[in-house]
MARVEXZA-366445 format. One record per residue (C-alpha): residue in one letter; z, x, y. Coordinates in Angstrom, 2 decimals, padded with zeros to 5 digits. Example, Ala and Ser with C-alpha at 12.3 -4.5 7.8 and 13.67 -1.06 7.14 Angstrom:
REM MARVEXZA-366445
atom residuo=A | zz=007.80 | xx=012.30 | yy=-004.50
atom residuo=S | zz=007.14 | xx=013.67 | yy=-001.06
//
This chain:
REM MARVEXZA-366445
atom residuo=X | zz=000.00 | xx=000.00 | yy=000.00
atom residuo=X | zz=-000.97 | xx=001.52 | yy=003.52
atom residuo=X | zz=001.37 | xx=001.32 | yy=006.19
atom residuo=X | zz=001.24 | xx=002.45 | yy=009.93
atom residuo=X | zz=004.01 | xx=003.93 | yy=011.86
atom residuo=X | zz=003.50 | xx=004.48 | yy=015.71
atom residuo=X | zz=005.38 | xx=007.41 | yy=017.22
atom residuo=X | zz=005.27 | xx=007.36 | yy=021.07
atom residuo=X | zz=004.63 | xx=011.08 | yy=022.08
atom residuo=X | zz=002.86 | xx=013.06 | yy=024.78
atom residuo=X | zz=001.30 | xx=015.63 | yy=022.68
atom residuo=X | zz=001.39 | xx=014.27 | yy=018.96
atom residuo=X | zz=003.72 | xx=016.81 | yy=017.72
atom residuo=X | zz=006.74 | xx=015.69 | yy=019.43
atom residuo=X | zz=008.40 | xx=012.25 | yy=019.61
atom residuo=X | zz=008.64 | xx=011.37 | yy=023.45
atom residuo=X | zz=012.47 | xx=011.38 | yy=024.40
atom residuo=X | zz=011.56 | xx=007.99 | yy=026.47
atom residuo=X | zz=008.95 | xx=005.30 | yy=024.72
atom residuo=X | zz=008.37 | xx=004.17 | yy=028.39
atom residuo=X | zz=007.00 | xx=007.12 | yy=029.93
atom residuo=X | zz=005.21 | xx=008.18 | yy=027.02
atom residuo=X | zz=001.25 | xx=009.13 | yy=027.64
atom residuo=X | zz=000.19 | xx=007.82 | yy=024.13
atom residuo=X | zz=001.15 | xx=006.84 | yy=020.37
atom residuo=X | zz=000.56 | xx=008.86 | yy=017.28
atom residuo=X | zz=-000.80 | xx=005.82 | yy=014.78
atom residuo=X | zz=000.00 | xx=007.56 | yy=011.05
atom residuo=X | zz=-000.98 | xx=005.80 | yy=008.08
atom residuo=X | zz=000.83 | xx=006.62 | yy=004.96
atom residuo=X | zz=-000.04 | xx=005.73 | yy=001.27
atom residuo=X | zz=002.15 | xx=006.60 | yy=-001.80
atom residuo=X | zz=004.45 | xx=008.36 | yy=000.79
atom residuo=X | zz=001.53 | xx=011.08 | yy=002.25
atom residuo=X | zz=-000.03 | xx=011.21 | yy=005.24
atom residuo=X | zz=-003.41 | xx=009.94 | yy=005.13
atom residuo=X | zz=-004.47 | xx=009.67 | yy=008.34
atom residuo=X | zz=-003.91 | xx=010.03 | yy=012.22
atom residuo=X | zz=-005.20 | xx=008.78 | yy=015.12
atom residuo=X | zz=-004.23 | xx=009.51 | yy=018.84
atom residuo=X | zz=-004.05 | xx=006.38 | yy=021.14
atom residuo=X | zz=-003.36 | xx=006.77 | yy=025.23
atom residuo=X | zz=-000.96 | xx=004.31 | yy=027.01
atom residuo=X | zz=-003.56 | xx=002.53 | yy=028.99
atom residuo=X | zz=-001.93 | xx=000.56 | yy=032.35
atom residuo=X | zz=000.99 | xx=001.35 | yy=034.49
atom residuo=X | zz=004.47 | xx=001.40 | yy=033.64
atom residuo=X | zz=005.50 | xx=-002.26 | yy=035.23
atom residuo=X | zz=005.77 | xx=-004.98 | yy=033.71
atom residuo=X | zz=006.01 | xx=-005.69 | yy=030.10
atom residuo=X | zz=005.88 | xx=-002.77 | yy=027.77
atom residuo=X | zz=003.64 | xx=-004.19 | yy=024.93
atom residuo=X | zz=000.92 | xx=-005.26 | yy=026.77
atom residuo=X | zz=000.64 | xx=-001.45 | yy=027.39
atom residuo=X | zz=001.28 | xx=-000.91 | yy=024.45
atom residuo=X | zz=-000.68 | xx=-003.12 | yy=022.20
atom residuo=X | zz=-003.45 | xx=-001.39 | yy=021.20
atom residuo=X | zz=-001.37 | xx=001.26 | yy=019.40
atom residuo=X | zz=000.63 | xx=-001.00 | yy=018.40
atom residuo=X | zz=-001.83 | xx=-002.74 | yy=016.54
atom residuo=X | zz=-001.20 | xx=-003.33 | yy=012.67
atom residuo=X | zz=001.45 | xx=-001.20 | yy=013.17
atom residuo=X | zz=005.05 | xx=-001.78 | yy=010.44
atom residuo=X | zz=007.21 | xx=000.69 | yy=012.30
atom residuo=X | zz=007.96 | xx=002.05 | yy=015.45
atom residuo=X | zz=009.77 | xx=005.68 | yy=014.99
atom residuo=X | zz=011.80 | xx=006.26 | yy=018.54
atom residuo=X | zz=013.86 | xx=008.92 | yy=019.34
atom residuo=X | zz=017.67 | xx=008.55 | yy=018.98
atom residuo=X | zz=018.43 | xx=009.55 | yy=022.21
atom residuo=X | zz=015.91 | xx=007.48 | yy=024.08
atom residuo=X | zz=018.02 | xx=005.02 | yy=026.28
atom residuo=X | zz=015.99 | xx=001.97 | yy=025.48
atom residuo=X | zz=017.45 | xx=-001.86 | yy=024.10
atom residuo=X | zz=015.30 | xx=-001.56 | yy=020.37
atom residuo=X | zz=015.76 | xx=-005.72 | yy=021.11
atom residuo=X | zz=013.36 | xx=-005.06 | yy=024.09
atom residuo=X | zz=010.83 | xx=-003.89 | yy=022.03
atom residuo=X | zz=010.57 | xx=-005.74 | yy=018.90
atom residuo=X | zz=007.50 | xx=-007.74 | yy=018.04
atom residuo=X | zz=007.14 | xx=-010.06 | yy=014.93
atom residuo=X | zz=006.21 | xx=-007.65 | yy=011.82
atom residuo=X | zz=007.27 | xx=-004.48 | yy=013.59
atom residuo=X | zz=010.70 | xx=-002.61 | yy=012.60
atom residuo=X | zz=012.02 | xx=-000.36 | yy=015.26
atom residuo=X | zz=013.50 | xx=002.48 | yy=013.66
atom residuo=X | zz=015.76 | xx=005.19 | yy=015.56
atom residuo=X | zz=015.73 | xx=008.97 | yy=014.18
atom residuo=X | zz=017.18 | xx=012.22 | yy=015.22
atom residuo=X | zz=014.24 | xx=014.45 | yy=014.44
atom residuo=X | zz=011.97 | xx=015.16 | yy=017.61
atom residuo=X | zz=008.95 | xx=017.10 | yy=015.87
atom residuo=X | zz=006.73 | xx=013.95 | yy=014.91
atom residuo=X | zz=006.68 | xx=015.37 | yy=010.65
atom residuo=X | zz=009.42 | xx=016.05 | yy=010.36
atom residuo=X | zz=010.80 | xx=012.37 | yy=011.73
atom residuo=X | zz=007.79 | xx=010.73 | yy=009.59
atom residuo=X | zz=009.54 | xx=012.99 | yy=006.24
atom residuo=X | zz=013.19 | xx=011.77 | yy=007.28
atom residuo=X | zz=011.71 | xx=007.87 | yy=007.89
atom residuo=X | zz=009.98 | xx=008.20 | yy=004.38
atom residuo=X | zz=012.41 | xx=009.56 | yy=002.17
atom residuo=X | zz=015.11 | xx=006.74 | yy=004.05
atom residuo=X | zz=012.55 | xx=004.13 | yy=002.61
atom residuo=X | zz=011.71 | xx=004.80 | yy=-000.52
atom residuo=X | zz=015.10 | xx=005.96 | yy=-001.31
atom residuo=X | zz=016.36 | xx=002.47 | yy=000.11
atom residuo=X | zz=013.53 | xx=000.71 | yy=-002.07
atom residuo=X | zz=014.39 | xx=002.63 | yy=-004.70
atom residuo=X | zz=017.84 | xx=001.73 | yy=-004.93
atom residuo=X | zz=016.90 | xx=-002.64 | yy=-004.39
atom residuo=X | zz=014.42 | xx=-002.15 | yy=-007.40
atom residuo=X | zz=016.03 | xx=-003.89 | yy=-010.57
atom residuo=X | zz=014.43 | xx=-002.98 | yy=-013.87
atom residuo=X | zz=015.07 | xx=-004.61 | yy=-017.27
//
């Protein structure tokens, strides 16, 4: 199953300490836990106003958004039906996308019941 995870960054190799003054989103896509593909997407707009409709392109078909832990903003604020807003303590963008999918499977792992 292929799932996308958007990482607000300025560079796409760290994770922006603040989503809202972020330049762009790294879009992953991850399959059977690897990487299988990135894409860069710019922050099109100004930053008033409401931050998906900046955002939405990047956003789009996206599971997860991977912030920073230290980045100030209400997670509330930014959830969107179908997206999870995840926190992490990693800044370099791989290493926070490792940490996010070991946390996942791990936690699927553990709800699985087998006969």
């Amino acid at each position: 199953m292929l799932m996308k995870i958007a990482i607000p960054s300025d560079n796409g190799l760290f994770l922006c300490p603040k989503v809202s003054q972020a330049t762009g989103f790294l879009v992953v896509s991850v399959e059977l836990g690897e990487i299988v593909s990135q894409q860069w997407i710019p922050v099109t707009g100004n930053h008033s106003g409401e931050p998906f409709s900046r955002w939405s392109k990047a956003l789009e078909g996206c599971e997860t958004l991977l912030l920073e832990r230290s980045d100030e903003v209400n997670p509330e604020t930014l959830r969107q039906p179908g997206i999870r807003v995840i926190r992490t303590g990693e800044t370099i963008i791989t290493r926070a996308i490792l940490e996010y999918l070991e946390t996942s499977l791990s936690r699927e792992t553990n709800q699985c019941c087998c006969p």
